[in-house]
N, C-alpha and C positions, 0 to 999 in steps of 0.2 A: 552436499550442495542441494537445494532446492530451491527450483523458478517457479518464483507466483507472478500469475498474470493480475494485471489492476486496470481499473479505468477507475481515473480522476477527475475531478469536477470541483475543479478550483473554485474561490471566492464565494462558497455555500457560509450560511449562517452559523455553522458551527460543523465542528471537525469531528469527524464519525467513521467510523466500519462496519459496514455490513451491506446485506446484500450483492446481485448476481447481476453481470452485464458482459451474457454470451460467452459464456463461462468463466468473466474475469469477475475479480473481488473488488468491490466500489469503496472508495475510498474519496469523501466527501473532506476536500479543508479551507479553511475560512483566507489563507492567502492566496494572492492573484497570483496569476499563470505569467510574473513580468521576473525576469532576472534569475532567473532558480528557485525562486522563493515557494513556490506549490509543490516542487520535489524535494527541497530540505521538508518540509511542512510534510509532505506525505510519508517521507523515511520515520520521523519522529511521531506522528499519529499512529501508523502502522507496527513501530517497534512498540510503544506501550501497549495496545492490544495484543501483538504477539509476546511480549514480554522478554523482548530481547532490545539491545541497545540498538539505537540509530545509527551508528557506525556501521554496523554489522547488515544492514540493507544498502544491497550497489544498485542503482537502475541500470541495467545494461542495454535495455533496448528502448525506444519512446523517449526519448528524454527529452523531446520537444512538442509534444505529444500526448493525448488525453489518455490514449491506450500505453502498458506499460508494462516492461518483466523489471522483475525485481528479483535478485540473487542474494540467498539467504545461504551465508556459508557453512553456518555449522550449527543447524535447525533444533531446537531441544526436544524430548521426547512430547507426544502427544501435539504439538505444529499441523499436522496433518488432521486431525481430528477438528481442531480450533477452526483452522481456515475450511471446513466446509460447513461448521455450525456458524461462522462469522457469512460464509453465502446465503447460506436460507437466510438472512436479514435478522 
């Protein structure tokens, strides 16, 4: 099990990963913050960069909310490497 912290910033021009906001990982997507729509959007931006399916990312905490954990259940090797080359931007 691994928690990644996120800050999200719904309704940006286009959908991205990278960079650092106070130790969490930014995650930039082009749906608004109305109905779920910016946390499906961010499960499914986030799992193609991580290269695990969107199923497999649960937000457990924030979920109403810019700041975010996200629970990744069963992490593939090198995860940890990824997400801190994905923070330096």
């Amino acid at each position: 099990m691994m928690r990644i912290p996120v800050r999200v910033k719904p309704g940006a021009r286009r959908d991205a990963v990278g960079g650092d906001f106070d130790g969490a990982l930014v995650v930039t997507v082009r749906a608004p913050a109305v109905n779920g729509k910016a946390n499906e959007a961010l499960r499914r931006v986030l799992a193609a960069a991580l290269g695990v399916r969107a199923r497999d990312l649960v937000v457990v905490q924030g979920e109403r909310a810019r700041n975010k954990v996200i629970d990744l259940a069963d992490p593939p090797p090198g995860t940890e490497e990824l997400l801190t080359t994905l923070r330096l931007g």
